[in-house]
C-alpha positions as CSV (number, residue, x, y, z in Angstrom):
1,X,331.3,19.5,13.6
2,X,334.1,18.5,11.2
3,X,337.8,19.7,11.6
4,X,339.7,21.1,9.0
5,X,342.5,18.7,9.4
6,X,339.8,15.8,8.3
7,X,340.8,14.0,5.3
8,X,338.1,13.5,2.4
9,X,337.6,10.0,3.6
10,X,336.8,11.0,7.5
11,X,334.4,13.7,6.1
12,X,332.4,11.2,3.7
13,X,332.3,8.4,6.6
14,X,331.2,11.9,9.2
15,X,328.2,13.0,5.6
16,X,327.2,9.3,5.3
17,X,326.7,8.6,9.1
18,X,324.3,11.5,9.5
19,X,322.5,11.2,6.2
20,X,321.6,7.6,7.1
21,X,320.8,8.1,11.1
22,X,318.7,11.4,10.2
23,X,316.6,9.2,7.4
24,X,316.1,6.2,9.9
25,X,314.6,8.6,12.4
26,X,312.1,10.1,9.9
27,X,311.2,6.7,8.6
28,X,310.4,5.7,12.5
29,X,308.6,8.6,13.1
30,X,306.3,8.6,10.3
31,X,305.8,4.6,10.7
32,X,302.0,4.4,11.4
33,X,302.0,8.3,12.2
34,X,297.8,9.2,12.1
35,X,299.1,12.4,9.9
36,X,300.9,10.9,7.3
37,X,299.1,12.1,4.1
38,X,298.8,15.5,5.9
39,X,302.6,15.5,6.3
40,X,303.2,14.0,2.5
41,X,300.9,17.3,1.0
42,X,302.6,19.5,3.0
43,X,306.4,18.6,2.9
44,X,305.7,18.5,-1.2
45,X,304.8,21.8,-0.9
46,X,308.2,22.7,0.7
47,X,310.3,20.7,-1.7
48,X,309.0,22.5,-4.2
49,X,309.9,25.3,-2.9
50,X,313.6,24.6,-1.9
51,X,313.8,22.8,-5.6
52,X,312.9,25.7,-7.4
53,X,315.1,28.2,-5.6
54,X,318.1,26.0,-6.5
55,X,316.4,26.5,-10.3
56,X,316.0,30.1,-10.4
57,X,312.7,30.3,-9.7
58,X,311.1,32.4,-6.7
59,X,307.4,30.3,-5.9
60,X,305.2,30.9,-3.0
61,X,304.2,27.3,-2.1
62,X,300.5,28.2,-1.1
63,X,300.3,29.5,-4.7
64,X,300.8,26.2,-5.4
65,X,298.2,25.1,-2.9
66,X,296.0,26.9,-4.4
67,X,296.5,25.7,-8.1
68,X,296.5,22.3,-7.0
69,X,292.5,23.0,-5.5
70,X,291.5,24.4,-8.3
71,X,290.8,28.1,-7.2
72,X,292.2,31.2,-9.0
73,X,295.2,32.7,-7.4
74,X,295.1,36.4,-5.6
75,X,296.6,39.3,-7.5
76,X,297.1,42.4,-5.7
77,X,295.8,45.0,-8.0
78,X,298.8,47.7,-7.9
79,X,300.5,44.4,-9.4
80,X,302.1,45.3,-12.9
81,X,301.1,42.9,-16.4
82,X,304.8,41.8,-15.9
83,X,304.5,41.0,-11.8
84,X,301.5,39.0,-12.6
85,X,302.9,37.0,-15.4
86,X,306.1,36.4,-13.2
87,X,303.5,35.1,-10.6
88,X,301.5,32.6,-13.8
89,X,305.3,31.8,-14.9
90,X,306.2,30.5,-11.2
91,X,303.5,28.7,-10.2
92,X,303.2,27.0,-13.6
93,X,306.9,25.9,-13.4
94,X,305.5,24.9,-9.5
95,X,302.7,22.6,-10.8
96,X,305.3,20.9,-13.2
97,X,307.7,19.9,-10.3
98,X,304.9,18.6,-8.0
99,X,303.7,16.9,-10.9
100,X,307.2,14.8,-11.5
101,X,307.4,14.1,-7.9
102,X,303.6,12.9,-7.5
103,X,302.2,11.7,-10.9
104,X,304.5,11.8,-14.1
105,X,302.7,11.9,-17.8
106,X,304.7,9.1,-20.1
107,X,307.1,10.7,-20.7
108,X,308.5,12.3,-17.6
109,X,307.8,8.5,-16.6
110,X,310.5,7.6,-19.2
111,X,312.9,9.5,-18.5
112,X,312.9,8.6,-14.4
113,X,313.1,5.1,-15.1
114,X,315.9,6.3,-17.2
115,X,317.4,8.0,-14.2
116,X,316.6,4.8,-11.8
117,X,318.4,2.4,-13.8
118,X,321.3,4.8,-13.2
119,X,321.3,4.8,-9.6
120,X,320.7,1.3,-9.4
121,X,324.1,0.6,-11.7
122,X,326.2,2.4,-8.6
123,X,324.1,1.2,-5.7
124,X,325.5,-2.9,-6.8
125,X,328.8,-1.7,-5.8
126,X,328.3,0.7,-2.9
127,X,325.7,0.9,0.0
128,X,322.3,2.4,-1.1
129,X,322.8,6.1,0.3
130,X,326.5,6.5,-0.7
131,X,325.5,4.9,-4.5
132,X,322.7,6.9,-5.2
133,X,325.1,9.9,-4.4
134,X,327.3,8.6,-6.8
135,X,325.1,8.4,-9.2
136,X,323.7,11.5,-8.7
137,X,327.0,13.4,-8.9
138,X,327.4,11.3,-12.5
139,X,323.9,11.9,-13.0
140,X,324.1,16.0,-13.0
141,X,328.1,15.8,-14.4
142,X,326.9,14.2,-17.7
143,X,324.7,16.8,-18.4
144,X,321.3,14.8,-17.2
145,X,318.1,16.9,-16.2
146,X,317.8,17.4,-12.4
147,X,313.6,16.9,-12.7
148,X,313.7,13.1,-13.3
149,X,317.2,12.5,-11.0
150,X,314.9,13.9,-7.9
151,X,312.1,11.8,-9.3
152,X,314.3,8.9,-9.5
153,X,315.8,9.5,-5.7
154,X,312.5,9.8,-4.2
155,X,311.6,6.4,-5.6
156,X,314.6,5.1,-4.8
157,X,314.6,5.6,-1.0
158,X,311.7,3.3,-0.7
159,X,313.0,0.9,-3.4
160,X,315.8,0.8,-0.6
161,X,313.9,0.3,2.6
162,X,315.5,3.8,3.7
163,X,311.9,5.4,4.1
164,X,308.7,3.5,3.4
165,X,306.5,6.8,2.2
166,X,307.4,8.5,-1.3
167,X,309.5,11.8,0.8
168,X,310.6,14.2,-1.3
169,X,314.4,14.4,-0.1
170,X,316.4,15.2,-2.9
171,X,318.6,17.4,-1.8
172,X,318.5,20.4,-3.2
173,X,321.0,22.6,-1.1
174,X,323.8,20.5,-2.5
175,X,322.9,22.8,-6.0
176,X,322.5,25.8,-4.9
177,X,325.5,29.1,-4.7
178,X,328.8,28.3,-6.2
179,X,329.5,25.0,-4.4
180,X,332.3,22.5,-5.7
181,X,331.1,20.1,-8.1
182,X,334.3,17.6,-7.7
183,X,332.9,14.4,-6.7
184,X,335.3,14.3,-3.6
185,X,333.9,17.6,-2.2
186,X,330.2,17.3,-3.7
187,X,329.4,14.0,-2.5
188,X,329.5,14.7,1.1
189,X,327.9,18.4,0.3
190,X,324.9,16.2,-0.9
191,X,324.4,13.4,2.1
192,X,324.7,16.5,4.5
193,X,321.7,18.3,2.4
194,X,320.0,15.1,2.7
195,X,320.0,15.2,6.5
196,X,319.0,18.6,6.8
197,X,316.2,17.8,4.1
198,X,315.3,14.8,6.4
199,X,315.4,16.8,9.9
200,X,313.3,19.6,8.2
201,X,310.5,17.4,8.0
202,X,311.1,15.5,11.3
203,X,310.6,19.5,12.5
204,X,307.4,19.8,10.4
205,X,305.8,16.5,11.2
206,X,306.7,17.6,15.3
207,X,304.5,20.6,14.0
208,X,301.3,19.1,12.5
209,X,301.6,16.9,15.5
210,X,301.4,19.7,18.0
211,X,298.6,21.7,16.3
212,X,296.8,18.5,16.1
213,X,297.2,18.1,19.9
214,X,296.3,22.1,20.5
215,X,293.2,21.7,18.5
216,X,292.1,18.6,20.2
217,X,292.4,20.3,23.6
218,X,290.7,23.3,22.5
219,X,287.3,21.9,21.8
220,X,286.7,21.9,25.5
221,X,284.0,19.7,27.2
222,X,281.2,18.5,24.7
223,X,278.4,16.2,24.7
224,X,278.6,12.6,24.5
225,X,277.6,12.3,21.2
226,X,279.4,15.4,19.7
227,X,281.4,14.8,16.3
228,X,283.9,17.7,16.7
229,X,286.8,15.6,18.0
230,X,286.7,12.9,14.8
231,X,286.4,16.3,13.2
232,X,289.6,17.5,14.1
233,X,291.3,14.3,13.7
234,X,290.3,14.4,9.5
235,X,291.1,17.8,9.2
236,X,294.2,17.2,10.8
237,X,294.7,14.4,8.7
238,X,293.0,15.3,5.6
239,X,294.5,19.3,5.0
240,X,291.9,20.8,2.8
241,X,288.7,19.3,2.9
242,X,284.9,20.4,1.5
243,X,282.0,20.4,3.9
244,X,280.6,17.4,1.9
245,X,283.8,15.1,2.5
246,X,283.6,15.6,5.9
247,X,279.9,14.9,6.1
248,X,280.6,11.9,4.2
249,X,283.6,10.8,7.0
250,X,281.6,11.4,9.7
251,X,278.2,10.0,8.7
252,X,276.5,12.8,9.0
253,X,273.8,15.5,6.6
254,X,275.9,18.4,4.9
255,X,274.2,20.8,6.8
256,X,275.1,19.7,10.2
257,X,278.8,19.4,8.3
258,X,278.3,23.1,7.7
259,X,277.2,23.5,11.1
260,X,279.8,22.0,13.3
261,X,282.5,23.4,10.6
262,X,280.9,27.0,11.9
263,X,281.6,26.5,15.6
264,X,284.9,24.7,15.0
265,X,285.6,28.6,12.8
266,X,284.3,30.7,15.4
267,X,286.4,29.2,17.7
268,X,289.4,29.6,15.4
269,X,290.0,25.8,15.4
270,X,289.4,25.7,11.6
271,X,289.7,28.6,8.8
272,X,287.8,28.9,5.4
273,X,290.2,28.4,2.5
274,X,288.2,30.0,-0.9
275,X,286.2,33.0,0.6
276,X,282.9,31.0,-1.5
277,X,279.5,31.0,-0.3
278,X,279.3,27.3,-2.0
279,X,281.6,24.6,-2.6
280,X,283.8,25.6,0.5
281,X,287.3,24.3,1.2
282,X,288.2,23.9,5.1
283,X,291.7,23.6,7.1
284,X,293.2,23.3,10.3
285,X,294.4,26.9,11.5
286,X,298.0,26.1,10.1
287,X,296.6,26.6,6.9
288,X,295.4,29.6,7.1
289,X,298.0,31.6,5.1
290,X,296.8,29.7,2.0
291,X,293.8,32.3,2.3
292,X,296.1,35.1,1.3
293,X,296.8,33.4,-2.0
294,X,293.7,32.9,-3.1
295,X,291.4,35.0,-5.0
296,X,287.5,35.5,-4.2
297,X,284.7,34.5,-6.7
298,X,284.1,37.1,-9.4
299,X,280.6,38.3,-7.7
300,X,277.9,40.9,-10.0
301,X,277.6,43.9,-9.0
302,X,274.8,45.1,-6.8
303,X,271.4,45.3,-8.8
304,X,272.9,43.8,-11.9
305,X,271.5,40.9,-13.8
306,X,273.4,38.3,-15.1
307,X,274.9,38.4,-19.0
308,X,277.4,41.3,-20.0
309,X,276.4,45.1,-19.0
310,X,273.9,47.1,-21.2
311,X,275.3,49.3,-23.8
312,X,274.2,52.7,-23.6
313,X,272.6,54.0,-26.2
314,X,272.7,58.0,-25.7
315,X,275.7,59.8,-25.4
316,X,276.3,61.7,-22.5
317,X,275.8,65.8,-23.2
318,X,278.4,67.5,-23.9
319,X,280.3,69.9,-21.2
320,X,279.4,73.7,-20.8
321,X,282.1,75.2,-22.7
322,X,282.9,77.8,-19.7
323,X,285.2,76.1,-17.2
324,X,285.7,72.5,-16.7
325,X,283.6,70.5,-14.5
326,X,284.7,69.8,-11.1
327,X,286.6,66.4,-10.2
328,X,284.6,64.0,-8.5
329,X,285.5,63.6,-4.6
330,X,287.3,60.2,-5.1
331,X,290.0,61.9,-7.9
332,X,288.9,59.3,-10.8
333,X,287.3,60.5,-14.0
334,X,284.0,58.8,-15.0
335,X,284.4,56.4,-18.1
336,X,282.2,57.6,-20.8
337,X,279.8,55.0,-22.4
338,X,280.8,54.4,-25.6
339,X,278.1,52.6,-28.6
340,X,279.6,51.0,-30.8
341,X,277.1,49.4,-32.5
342,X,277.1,51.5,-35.7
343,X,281.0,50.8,-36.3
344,X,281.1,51.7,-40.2
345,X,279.3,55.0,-39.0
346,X,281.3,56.4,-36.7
347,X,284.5,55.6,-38.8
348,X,283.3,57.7,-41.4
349,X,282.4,60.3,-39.0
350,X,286.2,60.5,-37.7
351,X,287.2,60.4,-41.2
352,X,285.1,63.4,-42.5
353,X,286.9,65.0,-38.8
354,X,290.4,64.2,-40.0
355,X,289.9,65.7,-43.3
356,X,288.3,68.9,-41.7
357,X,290.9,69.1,-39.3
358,X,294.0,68.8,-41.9
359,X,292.3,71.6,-44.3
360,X,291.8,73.5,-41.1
361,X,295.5,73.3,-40.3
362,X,296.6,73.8,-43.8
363,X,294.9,77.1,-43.7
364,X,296.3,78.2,-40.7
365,X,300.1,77.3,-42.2
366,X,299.2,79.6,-45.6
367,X,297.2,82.5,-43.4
368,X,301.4,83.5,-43.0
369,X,302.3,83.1,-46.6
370,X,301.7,86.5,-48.8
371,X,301.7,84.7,-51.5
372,X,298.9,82.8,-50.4
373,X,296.5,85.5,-50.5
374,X,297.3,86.1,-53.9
375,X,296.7,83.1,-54.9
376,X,293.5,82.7,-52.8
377,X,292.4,86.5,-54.3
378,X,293.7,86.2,-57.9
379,X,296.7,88.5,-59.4
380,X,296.3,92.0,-59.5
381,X,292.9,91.7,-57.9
382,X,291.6,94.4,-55.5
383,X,289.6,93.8,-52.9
């Protein structure tokens, strides 16, 4: 903990320390770790999320799961047009930061390498973690985009030897609220955000590691020859996987995929991502909340063939003119069916009712006008 009476220098040496030892110990513990592209597709996940806080933006990073698979997101129907276009708006702006980190188009490409050459300038004349917070704090003070700096750090780290797989530790707390930007108070703001970056995913590789280990001990006693152990081992190391993937890992027919994914379900080991009859997506049990973002196949309705719904072609009668018809039991009205297939015919029709309905009311406005009768009747005629 650093004492108030610390001069810049002692708090910089105290940042730098920390950043560096809590970096080493990640890199250690993900060298040869089984559940290193589990832990990659996760932890981006989180960055995200932490890098688009800093940026205004509010995303659910199972959203972002989701778009990334290819399924439609869930909308809860009391939802309003605006709610769900806030929800399209984040995840879009989700899909572009996971794209910079993972796989830039040209030009975000650009634009990194612009970023890179930047940090490599400072990093000749300091050591790699201090320089690249240098040049980060020159970076964001010239008015450069923060996209392509994070881009450029992630790179950088293993262009460095700090971590040998592409983290995402950026940094993002060192952005957020209304922290100083002076470079004698930022820097150190930034290698401390670093180190909690770092000793977040230490904390979420210790946690795919001990649901791996729970799920392995949970199949229980099997035969000899049984496959649900190497199973567990992809899923745990593969996050979202199809029944045919797994097949094709294990060596085996997609139907005794489907199979021995069924037992590893029931015996909530394994959860069902897409709520799909076909083309299935399958996770370990820590990835179940994705589930909840994620909306089912648009299914026809019972007794329905397939194309768009018949147009009916007879209008419903007309009520009783006494009374109106009771409510039905569930409060909604029916919606009347509608044909529309003689367009030019039933605008003329509410045409000619317009025009009845205006000399209707102009009548009714001149039944209060003497003068209207006498027009109507003629001068000095009796009745």
């Amino acid at each position: 903990m650093e004492h108030p009476e610390m001069s810049a220098q002692q708090r910089l040496m105290i940042a730098l320390e920390r950043a560096a030892g809590t970096m080493a110990r990640l890199d250690q513990a993900l060298s040869m770790h089984p559940l290193r592209s589990a832990f990659l597709y996760r932890f981006r996940l989180d960055a995200v999320r932490r890098q688009a806080m800093v940026d205004g933006q509010l995303i659910e990073p199972w959203h972002l799961a989701a778009l990334l698979e290819g399924v439609r997101l869930r909308m809860d129907p009391w939802l309003s047009l605006a709610e769900r276009g806030d929800i399209f708006d984040a995840a879009r702006h989700a899909l572009s930061m996971h794209q910079w980190i993972v796989e830039p188009d040209f030009d975000q490409e650009g634009e990194i390498q612009v970023a890179m050459k930047a940090i490599e300038r400072d990093v000749e004349r300091a050591s790699p973690l201090l320089g690249a917070a240098h040049a980060a704090h020159a970076w964001l003070a010239g008015g450069g985009r923060r996209a392509p700096l994070r881009g450029a750090l992630i790179r950088f780290w293993q262009q460095s030897g700090l971590l040998h797989l592409p983290v995402p530790i950026t940094g993002p707390q060192a952005l957020g609220g209304d922290l100083p930007f002076d470079r004698e108070s930022w820097i150190p703001l930034l290698l401390h955000a670093l180190a909690n970056e770092a000793a977040a995913a230490q904390d979420l590789l210790r946690d795919l590691d001990r649901a791996w280990q729970v799920a392995r001990a949970s199949i229980g006693k099997r035969r000899k020859n049984s496959r649900a152990a190497k199973a567990i081992d992809i899923l745990a190391a593969t996050p979202i996987i199809s029944a045919k993937s797994l097949a094709d890992r294990l060596g085996m027919n997609v139907a005794n995929a489907h199979a021995l994914l069924g037992e590893l379900l029931e015996a909530g080991l394994v959860v069902e991502l897409t709520h799909r009859s076909k083309r299935r997506l399958f996770g370990l049990s820590g990835m179940g909340r994705m589930r909840d973002y994620v909306a089912p196949p648009r299914r026809p309705q019972p007794g329905r063939g397939r194309g768009r719904p018949r147009i009916e072609r007879e209008m419903p009668e007309p009520a009783p003119p006494a009374g109106l018809p009771p409510a039905p039991s569930g409060g909604v009205l029916p919606r009347l069916a509608f044909d529309f297939s003689d367009l030019e015919e039933a605008m003329a029709a509410a045409d000619a009712a317009i025009r009845e309905t205006r000399i209707s009311l102009d009548r009714i406005r001149q039944a209060g006008r003497p003068e209207a009768d006498h027009q109507r009747l003629g001068v000095g005629e009796t009745r």
